[in-house]
N, C-alpha and C positions, 0 to 999 in steps of 0.2 A: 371755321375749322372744317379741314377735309371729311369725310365719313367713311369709315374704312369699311368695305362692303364683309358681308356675314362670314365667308369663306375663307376670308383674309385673317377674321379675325379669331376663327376656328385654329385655324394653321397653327398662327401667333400663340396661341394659348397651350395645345398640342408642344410646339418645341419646345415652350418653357418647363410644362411639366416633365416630358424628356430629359431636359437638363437638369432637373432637379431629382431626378430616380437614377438609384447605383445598377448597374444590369445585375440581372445576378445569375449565373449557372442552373440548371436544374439536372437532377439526377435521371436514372434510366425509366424511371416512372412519373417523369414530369414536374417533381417533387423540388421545390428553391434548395440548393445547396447552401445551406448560411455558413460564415466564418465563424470558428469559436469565438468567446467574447475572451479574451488574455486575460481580464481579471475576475474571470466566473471560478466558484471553487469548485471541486469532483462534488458531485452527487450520485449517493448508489440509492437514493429513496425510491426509485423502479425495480430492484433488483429484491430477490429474497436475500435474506441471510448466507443460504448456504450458495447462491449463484454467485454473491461477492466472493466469500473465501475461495469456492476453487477457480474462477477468472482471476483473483488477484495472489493465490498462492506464491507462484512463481517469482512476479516483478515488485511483491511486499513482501513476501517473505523470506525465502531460499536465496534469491540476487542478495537483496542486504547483507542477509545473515554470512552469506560465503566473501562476501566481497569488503566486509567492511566489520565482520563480529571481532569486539573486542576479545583479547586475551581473560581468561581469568584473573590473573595477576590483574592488567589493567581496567575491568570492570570494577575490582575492589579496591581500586585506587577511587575512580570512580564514585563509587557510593558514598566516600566521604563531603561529594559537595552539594548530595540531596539535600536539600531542605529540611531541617527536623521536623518531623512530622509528616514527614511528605514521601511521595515513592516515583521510582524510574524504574522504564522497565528499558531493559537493550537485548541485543543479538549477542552472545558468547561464542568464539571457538573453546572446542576445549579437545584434553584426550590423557587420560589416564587408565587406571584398572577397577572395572568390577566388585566389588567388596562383598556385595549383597543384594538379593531380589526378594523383595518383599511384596507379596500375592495373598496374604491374609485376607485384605478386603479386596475382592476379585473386581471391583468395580474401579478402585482407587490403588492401583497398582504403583509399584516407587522400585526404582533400585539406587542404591550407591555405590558411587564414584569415588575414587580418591583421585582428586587433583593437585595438582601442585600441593602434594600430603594431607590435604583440607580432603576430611569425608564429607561428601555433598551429596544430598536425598534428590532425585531428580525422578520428578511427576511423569508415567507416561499411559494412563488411563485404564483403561478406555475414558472415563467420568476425570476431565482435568479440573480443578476449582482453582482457578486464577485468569487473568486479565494478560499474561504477560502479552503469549504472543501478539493480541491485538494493539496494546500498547507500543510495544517495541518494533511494530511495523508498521507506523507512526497513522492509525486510523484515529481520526479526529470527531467529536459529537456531533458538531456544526454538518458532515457530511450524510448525518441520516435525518429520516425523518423523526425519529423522536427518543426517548432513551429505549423502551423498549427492543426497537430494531437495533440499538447498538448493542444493548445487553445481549441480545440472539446474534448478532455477530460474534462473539467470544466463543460462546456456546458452538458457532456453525466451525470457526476456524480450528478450536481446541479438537472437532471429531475429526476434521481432516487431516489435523497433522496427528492423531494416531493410526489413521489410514495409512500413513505413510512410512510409517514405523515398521521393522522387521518383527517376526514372531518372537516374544521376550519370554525367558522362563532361566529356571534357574541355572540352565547350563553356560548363563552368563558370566557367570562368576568365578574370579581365578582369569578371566580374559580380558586383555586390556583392547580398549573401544577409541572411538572417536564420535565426539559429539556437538552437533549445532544444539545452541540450548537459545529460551529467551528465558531472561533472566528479572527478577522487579527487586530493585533493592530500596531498601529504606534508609537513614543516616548509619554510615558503619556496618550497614549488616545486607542479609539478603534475605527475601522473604519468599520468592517461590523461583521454584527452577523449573521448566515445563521443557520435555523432549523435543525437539524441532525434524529431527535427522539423527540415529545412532548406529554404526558401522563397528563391526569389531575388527582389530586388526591396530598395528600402529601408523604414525603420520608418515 
């Protein structure tokens, strides 16, 4: 049998490895550009709390809610197929009038609404206690690192969307509004309404 000299067989082994390596891109610092992996899911376990809420305000919150928030009418259509015992939270349009501003606890601020005749207490802080918005802006457990960080996500989304709220006070009242709401309902009912966006004026 022939003996393939050293160089030869350098080569040889060279193109195979070759052929067996994908090229791959690198960026402007040298750095391999990898393809995402299609069945990796979102991870925000690098990000704080409040760096997820306002990077994802926009394309989790506001788009949904405008683009796709159920009616009142149809959100309490809706709650009747929660589960007993269970809760959903969704994006609401709505827009009715003003009834009342309640500022007693300066921390836990409320006003209502009467909608479609339904007077409806709606949370707008500064201090929200509910889950809706992060619920109904379909933020999942699996994509943090542990419950904590997901618990300080509610906490970081709930201050941002009072950031974004206009000055509330009692001259609200007697005015009819327009309002994104997220909503958590349980079998037949509703259990917290939290301000998203509230505009006075009609539709």
């Amino acid at each position: 049998m022939k003996a393939i000299p050293g160089s030869r067989v350098f080569v040889a082994v060279a193109m195979l490895l070759l052929s067996a390596c994908t090229v791959v891109d690198l960026d402007a610092d040298g750095n391999p550009i990898l393809p995402k992996d299609p069945n990796a899911q979102a991870s925000f376990s690098s990000q704080t709390p409040q760096q997820i809420a306002e990077s994802s305000w926009q394309n989790k919150v506001m788009d949904p809610a405008r683009q796709k928030g159920l009616s009142w009418a149809d959100m309490k259509t809706k709650s009747s197929t929660v589960k007993a015992g269970g809760s959903e939270s969704v994006f609401v349009q709505a827009s009715g009038t003003v009834t009342a501003f309640d500022d007693s606890n300066s921390r836990e601020r409320n006003l209502t609404m009467t909608i479609n005749g339904e007077p409806v207490k709606i949370l707008v802080g500064p201090v929200l206690r509910s889950n809706a918005i992060r619920d109904a802006a379909g933020f999942r457990f699996e994509q943090f690192t542990n419950q904590v960080q997901y618990a300080q996500l509610t906490r970081a989304l709930n201050r941002h969307a009072v950031k974004q709220l206009p000055p509330l006070d009692a001259g609200w009242v007697n005015k009819n509004a327009q309002a994104l709401l997220a909503v958590t309902m349980g079998r037949d009912s509703v259990q917290d309404v939290v301000a998203v966006s509230l505009t006075q004026g009609n539709p």
